[in-house]
N, C-alpha and C positions, 0 to 999 in steps of 0.2 A: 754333773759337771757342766760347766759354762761352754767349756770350747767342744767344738768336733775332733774325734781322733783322727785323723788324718790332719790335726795341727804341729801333733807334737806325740807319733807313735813311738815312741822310746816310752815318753811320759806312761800311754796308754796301758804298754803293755808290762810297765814294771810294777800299776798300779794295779793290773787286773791278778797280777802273780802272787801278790803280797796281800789279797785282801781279807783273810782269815789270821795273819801269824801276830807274835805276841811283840814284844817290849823284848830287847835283846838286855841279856846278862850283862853285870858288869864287865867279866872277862871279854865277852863277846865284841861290848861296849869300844874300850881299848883296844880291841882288835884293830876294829872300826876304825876308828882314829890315827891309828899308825898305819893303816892301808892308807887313807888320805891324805897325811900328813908329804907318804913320798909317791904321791899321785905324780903324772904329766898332767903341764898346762892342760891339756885337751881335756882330760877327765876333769878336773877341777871345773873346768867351763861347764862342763856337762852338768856335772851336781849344783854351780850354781841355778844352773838352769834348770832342773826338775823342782829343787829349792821354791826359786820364783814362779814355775808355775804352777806346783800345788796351791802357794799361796795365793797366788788369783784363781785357779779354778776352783780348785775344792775348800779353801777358806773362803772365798769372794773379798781378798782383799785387793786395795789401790796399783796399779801397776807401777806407781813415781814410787812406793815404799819399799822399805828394804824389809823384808821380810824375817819374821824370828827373834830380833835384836841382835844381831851381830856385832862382834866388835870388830874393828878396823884397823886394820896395820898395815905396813908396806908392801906386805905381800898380797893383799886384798882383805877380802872381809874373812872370820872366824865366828863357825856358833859353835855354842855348847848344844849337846845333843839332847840336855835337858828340855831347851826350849822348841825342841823341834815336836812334831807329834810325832806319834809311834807309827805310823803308818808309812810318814816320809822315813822314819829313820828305816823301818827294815826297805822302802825303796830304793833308799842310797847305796846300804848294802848288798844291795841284788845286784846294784849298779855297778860299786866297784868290782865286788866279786867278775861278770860278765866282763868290764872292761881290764881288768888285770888277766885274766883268760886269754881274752883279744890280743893283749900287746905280748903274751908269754908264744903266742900261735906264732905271730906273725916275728917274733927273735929266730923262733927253730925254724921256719920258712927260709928266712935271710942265708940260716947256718948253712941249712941243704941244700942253696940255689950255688 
């Protein structure tokens, strides 16, 4: 990798978790997809952001580029998980899993405060 992990230890440590596992199942796939689909902005930010910086450190690509080929809509950019490598996709998933965790902690925190 190009950068130091103390750039971006999220990145670091979702890619040191993931770096034996396979290609998710279709079902698994879709899972995926409807977890992010009713993401918060913040998580969404997030996965862009692992997103982009797989693609400059561990591809060594452009930092002006958009990464993957996404397509563009009003709500921001959308990839197909086809175009992503296997390695980003199971880190997304680790990603959301972790931060749907976080935000479900922190409702029952709210409840019993």
């Amino acid at each position: 990798m190009n950068m130091t992990s103390s750039s971006f230890p999220l990145f670091h440590n979702l890619y040191n978790e993931t770096a034996n596992e396979n290609l998710l199942n279709y079902e698994h796939q879709m899972e995926l997809c409807q977890k992010i689909k009713e993401m918060d902005d913040e998580g969404c930010e997030i996965i862009f952001a692992i997103i982009k910086f797989y693609y400059i450190s561990i591809d060594n690509g452009f930092i002006d580029h958009l990464p993957y080929k996404p397509k563009i809509n009003k709500n921001g950019y959308k990839y197909e998980l086809n175009n992503l490598p296997i390695k980003l996709i199971n880190m997304i998933e680790k990603f959301v899993n972790l931060h749907n965790n976080k935000i479900e902690l922190d409702k029952h925190r709210n409840i019993t405060n």
